[in-house]
Structure formats: C-alpha cells, structure tokens
N, C-alpha and C positions, 0 to 999 in steps of 0.2 A: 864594815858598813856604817853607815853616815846615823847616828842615833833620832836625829830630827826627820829623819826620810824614814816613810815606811814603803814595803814593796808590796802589791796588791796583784792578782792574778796573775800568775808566772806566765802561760802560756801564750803571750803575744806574740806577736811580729812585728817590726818598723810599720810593716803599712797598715797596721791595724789601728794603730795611736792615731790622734788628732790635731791639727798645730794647736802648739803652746803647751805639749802633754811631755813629759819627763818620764826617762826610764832609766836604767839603768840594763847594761848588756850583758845578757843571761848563757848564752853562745852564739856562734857562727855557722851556719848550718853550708855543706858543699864542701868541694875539692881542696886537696893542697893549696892549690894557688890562690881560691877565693878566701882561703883564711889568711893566709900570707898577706894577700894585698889588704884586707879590711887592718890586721896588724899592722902594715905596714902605714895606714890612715891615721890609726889612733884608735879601732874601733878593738875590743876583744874583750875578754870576759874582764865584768867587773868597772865598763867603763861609762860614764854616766853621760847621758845625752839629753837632749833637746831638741824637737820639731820644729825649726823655723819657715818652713813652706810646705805646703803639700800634705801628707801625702795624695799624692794622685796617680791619676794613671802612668804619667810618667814617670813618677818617681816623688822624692823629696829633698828638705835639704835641711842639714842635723848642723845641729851647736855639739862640736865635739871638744872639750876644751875651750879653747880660744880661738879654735877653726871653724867654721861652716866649710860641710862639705854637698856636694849634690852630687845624691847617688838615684841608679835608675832603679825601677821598679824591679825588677827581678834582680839584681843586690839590695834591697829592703825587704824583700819578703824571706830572706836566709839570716836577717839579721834579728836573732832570738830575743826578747827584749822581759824585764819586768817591770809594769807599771807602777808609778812611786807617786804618791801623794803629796803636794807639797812643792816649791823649788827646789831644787837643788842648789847648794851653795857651789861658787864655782863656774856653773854654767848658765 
C-alpha cells in the first residue's frame, strides 16, 4: 500500500464516492463472470481508481490506470471500494 495514501471507511461502493474521489478496490462483489470481466478491465483487488463522471443513476466512469472506463450502475454498486485521502500517484 502507497505510504502517502491513507484508506478511510472500508465499507463503500463505486457509487457511493463522488467525482474527483479516489479509492482504491477492496473486492468484487457477484458471479464468476462478473469478477472475470472487471479482471479482465483492470478492476480487482488492490487496484486504485478514480471518478471521472458520475456517479449517477446510470452509472459512471473510472480512471483505471491509464484507462477510463464507463461502467453502469449495477456493475458499480458490486464494485467494493476503500476511500483514500489524497491523490493517488498514478492515476
């Protein structure tokens, strides 16, 4: 874990955050395939993100790396997150 980041209230979710709010990914909540595909995004334990839209009802869209992705509302609300003070370097 990144020393300059601290993690604050473990128990969010993607759509609980606000844009411009930083977390870092705690799990993946759901099926086989819905951990697969968020894997297969870049999203999984341990990976640090960023809100760049949203969220809203439809959804939102994450700085994952050097990706933006927009995902919908109901894959953001399985998306387990811990709020981190600070930027993240990185992202």
């Amino acid at each position: 874990m990144n020393a300059e980041v601290e993690p604050v209230n473990p128990s969010l979710f993607v759509g609980d955050l606000k844009l411009g709010d930083s977390a870092r990914v705690r799990d993946v909540t759901g099926g086989r395939g819905m951990q697969q595909r968020m894997r297969m995004l870049g999203i999984h334990r341990g990976t640090d993100i960023r809100v760049v839209h949203g969220p809203g009802k439809r959804g939102a869209v994450l700085q994952v790396g050097g990706a933006r992705l927009a995902l919908g509302w109901g894959v953001i609300q399985r998306i387990e997150v811990e709020f981190c003070r600070g930027p993240i370097p990185g992202i």
